[in-house]
C-alpha positions as a Markdown table, in Angstrom:
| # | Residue | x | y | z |
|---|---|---|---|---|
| 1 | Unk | 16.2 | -19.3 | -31.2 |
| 2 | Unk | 13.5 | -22.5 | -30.5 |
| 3 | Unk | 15.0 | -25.8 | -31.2 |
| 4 | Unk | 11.6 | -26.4 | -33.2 |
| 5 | Unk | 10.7 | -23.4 | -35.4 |
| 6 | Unk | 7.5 | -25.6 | -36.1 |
| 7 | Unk | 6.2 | -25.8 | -32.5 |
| 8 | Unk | 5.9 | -22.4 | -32.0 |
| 9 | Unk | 2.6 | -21.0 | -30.9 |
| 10 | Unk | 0.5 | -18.2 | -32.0 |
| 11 | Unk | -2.5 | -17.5 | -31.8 |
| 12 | Unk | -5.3 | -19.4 | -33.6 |
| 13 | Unk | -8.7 | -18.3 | -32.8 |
| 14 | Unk | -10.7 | -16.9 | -29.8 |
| 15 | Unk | -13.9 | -18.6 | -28.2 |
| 16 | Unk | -17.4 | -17.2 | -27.1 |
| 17 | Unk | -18.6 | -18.0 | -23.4 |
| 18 | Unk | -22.0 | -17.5 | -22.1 |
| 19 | Unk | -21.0 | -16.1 | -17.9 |
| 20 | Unk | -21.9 | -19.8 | -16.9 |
| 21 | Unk | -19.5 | -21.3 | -19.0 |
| 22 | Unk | -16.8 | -19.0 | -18.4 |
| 23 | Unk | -17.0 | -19.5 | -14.5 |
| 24 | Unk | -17.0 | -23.3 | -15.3 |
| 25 | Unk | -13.3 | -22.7 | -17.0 |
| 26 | Unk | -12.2 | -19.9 | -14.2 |
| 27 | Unk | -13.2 | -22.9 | -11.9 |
| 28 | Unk | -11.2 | -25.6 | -13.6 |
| 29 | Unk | -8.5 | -23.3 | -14.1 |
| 30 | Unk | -8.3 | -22.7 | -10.0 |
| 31 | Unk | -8.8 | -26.6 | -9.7 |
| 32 | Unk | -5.8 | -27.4 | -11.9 |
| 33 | Unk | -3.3 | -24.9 | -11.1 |
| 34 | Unk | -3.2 | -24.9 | -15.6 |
| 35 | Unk | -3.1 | -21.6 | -17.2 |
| 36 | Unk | -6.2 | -20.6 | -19.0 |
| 37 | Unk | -4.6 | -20.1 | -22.2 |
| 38 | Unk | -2.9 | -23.7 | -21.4 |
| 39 | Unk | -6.2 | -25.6 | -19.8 |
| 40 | Unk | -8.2 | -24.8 | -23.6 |
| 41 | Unk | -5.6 | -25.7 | -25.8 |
| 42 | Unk | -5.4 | -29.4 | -23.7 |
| 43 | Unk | -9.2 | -29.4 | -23.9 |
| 44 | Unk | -9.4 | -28.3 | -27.6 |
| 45 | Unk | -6.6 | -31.2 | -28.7 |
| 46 | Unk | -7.9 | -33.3 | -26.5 |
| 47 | Unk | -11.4 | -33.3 | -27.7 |
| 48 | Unk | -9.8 | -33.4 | -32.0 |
| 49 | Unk | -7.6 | -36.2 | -30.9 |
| 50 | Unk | -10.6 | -38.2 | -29.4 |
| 51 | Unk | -13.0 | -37.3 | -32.2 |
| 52 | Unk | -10.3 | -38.9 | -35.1 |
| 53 | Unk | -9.9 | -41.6 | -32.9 |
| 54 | Unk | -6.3 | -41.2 | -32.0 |
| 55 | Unk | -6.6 | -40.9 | -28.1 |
| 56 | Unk | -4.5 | -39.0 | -25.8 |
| 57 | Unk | -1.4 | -38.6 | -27.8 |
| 58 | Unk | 0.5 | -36.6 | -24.9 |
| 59 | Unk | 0.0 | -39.1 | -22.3 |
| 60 | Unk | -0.9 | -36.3 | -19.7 |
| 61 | Unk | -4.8 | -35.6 | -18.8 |
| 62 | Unk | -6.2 | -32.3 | -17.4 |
| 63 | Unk | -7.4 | -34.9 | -14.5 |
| 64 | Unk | -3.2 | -35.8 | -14.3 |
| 65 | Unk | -2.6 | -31.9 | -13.3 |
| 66 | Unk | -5.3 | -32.0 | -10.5 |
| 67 | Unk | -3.7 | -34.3 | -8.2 |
């Protein structure tokens, strides 16, 4: 059915906004275009990747999608 079983998503974990937080996502999500479930998985990754050093692996940027 996928041509990689192992890159199948499901979900993981949910996240707890304060209102001002949450309308700072709605408002990136309107900017980009991205869907929201989309926009905080990039964010998430993006953040692990850079924390461990290993950069942007995916060679696209949430800045990329905006223009």
């Amino acid at each position: 059915m996928y041509q990689d079983p192992q890159r199948v998503r499901t979900r993981y974990g949910s996240i707890n906004l304060d209102e001002r937080e949450a309308k700072l996502i709605d408002a990136l999500v309107e900017y980009t275009g991205e869907s929201k479930a989309s926009l905080l998985r990039q964010l998430v990754l993006k953040e692990a990747l850079e924390s461990i050093g290993a950069g942007d692996l995916y060679g696209t940027s949430i800045d990329q999608h905006a223009s």
